[in-house]
C-alpha positions, -999 to 999 in steps of 0.1 A, spaced: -534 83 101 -515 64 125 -540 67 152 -564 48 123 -542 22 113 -536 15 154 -572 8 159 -572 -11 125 -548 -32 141 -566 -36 174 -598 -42 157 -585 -68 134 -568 -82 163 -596 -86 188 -613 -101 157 -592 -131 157 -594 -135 190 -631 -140 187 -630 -163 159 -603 -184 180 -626 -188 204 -653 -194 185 -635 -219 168 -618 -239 198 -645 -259 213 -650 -277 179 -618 -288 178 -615 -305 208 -639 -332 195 -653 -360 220 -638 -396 215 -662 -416 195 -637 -451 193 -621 -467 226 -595 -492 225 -594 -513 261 -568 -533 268 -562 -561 274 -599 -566 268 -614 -598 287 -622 -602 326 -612 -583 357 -608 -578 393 -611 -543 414 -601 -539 450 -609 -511 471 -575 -488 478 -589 -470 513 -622 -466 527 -649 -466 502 -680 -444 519 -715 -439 510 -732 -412 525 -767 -408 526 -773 -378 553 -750 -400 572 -715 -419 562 -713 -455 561 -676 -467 556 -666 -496 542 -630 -510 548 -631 -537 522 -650 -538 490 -641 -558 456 -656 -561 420 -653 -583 390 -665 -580 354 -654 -576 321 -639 -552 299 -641 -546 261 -630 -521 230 -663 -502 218 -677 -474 193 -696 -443 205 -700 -417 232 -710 -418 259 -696 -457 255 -697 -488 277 -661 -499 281 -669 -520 308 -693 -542 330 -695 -546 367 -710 -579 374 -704 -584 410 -695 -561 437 -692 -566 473 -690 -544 504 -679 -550 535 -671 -585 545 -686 -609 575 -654 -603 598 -650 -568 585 -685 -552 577 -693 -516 568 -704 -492 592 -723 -465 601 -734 -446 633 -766 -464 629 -751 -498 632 -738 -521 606 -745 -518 570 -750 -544 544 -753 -531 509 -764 -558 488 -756 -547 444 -781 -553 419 -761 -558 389 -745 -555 364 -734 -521 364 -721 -503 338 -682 -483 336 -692 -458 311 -663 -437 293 -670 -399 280 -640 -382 277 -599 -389 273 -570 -368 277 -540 -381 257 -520 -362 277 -527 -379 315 -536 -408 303 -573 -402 320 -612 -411 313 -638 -395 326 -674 -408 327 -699 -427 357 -705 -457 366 -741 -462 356 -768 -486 360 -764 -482 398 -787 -500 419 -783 -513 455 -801 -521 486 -788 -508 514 -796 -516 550 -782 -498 580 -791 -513 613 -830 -509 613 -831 -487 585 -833 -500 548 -837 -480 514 -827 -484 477 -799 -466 460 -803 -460 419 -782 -437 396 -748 -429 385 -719 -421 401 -694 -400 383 -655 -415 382 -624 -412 362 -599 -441 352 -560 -435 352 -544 -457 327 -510 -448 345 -526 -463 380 -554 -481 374 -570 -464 396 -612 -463 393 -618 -434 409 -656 -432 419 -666 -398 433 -704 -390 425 -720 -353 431 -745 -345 444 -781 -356 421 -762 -388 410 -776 -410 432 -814 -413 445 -833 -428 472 -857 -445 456 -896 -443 467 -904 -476 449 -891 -495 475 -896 -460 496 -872 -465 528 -885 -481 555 -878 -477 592 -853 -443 581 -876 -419 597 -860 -379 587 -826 -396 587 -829 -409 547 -860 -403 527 -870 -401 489 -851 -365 488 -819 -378 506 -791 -376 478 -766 -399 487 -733 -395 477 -705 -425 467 -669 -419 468 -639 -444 471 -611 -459 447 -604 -495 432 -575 -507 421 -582 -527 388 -563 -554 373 -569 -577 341 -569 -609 347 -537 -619 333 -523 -596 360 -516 -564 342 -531 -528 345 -558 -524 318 -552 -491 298 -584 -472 281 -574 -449 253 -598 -429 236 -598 -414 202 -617 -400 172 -610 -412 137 
């Protein structure tokens, strides 16, 4: 008898288990409202190297973006636009072992929120909408995509740090004068961090929630 009542109470128990698990994904539900603020303009600057490595790194010292910010509905949701963005500046240009590199933005991008923690204080999402010509010494080629990021509300730190299948090379421009070194099935690869501030001076915080 007490034999059955133990695996009774092991059976029930692993039950519950399984219906706990079962149950916890749906309760972590995505944020579908985001509430930026302040809302209204900004300015990034790049807090060490910012690098963009297609087969081979090119590192950029300096880099800076502006835009604008705003509260929005939805998920995945645009909490932000990046209208400019520079790399790399005439006295201080980006690099690479091919020569200098100018990497001229087609914008706007987009800062793209998915996912908050309450807890940390952090986003996660891409910046999407990429697109940028890139041209290292002789060797030019297009860059599209996303690059996945996270945003610290305690920092204000846009951290960019794409995988691999983000970004493309894309064959419409295809590359031109790249030879094996970056072609159509190069993945590049974008990783670096801006400090962002509003432009009343203050850290922008993005807080994500479900009603």
């Amino acid at each position: 008898m007490k034999k059955t009542l133990r695996r009774t109470a092991v059976v029930a128990g692993a039950a519950t288990a399984a219906f706990a698990l079962t149950l916890s994904p749906a309760s972590a539900a995505p944020s579908t409202v985001w509430t930026v603020t302040p809302t209204g303009s900004y300015t990034a600057t790049n807090v060490g190297n910012i690098v963009l490595t297609a087969t081979i790194p090119m590192t950029c010292t300096t880099s800076s973006a502006s835009g604008g910010m705003a509260s929005t509905t939805g998920n995945p949701a645009t909490v932000a636009t990046i209208n400019a963005i520079n790399f790399g500046t005439s006295g201080a240009p980006c690099t690479s072992v091919l020569g200098n590199v100018t990497t001229t933005a087609v914008t706007p991008w987009t800062v793209v929120a998915q996912d908050y923690t309450a807890s940390t204080g952090v986003t996660k999402g891409y910046i999407g909408n990429v697109k940028a010509n890139v041209t290292a010494g002789a060797c030019k080629f297009t860059v599209t995509g996303k690059a996945t990021s996270t945003y610290t509300n305690s920092t204000g730190i846009l951290a960019v740090s794409s995988v691999s299948g983000d970004l493309a090379v894309s064959s419409n421009p295809a590359p031109v004068n790249c030879g094996a070194v970056v072609t159509t099935a190069t993945k590049p690869v974008f990783k670096g961090n801006y400090a962002i501030k509003a432009s009343n001076g203050v850290t922008p915080a993005i807080v994500g929630s479900n009603p």
